[in-house]
N, C-alpha and C positions, 0 to 999 in steps of 0.2 A: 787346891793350891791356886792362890789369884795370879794372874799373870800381869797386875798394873804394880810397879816399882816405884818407893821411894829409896831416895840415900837417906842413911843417917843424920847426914845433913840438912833433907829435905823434911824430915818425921819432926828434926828441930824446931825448926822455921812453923809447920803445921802447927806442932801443938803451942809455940807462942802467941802466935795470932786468934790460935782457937780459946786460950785464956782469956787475952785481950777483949778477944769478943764477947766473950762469956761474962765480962767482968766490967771493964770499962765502957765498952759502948754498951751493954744491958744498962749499964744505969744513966747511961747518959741519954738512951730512947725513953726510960721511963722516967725521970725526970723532965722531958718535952713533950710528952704526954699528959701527963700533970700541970704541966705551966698550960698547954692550949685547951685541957679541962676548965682547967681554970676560967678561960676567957669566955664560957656559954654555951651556946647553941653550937652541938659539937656538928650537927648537919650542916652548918654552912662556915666551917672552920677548916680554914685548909694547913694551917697550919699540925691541926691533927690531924687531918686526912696525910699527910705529908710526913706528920711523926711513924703513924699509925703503919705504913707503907716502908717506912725504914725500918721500922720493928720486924716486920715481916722477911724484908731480905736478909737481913741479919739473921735470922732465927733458920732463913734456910742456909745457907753459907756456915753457921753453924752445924746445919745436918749433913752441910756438903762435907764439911773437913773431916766430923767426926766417921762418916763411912767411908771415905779415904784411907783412914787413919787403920780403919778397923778394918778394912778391907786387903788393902798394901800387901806386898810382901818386902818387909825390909832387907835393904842389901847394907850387911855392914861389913862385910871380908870379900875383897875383890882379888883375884890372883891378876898374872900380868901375862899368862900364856897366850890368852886368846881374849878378845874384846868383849866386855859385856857389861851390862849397867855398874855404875859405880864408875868405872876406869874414865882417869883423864888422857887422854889420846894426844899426839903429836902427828901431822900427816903434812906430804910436801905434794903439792899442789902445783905444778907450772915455773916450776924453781922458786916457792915462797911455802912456805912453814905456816900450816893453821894448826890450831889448837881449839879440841872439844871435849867437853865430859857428859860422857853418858848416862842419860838421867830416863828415868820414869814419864811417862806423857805428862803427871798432873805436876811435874817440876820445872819442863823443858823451860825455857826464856835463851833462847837465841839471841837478843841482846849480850848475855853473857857468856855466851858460847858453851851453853846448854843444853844437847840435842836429845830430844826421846828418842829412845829405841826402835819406837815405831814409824821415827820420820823415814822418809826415802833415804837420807843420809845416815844414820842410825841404823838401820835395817841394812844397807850397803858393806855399814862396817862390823856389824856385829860375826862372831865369833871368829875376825880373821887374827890373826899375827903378825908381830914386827919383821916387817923385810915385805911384806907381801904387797901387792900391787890389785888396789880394787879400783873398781868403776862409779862413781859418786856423778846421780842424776844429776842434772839443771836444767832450766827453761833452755840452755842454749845446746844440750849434749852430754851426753857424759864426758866427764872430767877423770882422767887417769893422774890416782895417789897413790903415794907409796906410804904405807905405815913405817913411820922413824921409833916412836915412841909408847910404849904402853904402861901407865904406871896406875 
């Protein structure tokens, strides 16, 4: 059993981009491989050398999603007893309300208030309960939260 997490939500997103890629940029690599063919002497063409190179990361980024994909184990039924990936979280902080959903490492984006399980944060909150009082690192100290919400 893998222990790297996506949500449902995340498996979504994965397999979009992994079509995408499969489909729209394959042909849009190999159609600018063809036009800098086109132009000759492919040794001193950096435009292939440059196609050629994009083909490549694509093709891994490609291998990256699909063993993700295949690898995961998806969470798609989250309860609300106790914290654990999937769950969007409610926690009060310093008299101020944050809000996080517990994601998988290869979904985190903290921008959106995304956190992996495996971050310090993540790891702090995993399997507590509402009412409880944990300790959440920071460069300055830990920070004492109270869980308000688990849904």
């Amino acid at each position: 059993m893998s222990d790297r997490y996506l949500t449902k939500e995340g498996l979504d997103h994965l397999k979009t981009e992994l079509e995408s890629l499969k489909t729209i940029k394959r042909r849009e690599i190999a159609e600018a491989i063809h036009i800098a063919k086109e132009q000759g002497d492919l040794s001193e063409n950096a435009e292939y050398v440059s196609a050629k190179e994009e083909q490549q990361r694509i093709e891994e980024k490609i291998a990256q999603i699909e063993t993700t994909i295949k690898n995961a184990q998806i969470v798609t039924h989250v309860g609300t007893e106790n914290i654990s990936v999937g769950n969007k979280i409610i926690i009060m902080c310093n008299g101020e309300k944050v809000q996080y959903h517990i994601v998988g490492s290869d979904e985190a984006d903290p921008m959106q208030s995304k956190i992996s399980n495996e971050s310090p944060v993540g790891k702090a909150l995993m399997g507590k309960k509402k009412g409880e009082t944990v300790h959440i690192p920071t460069p300055a100290g830990d920070k004492e939260c109270e869980i308000v919400e688990i849904q």
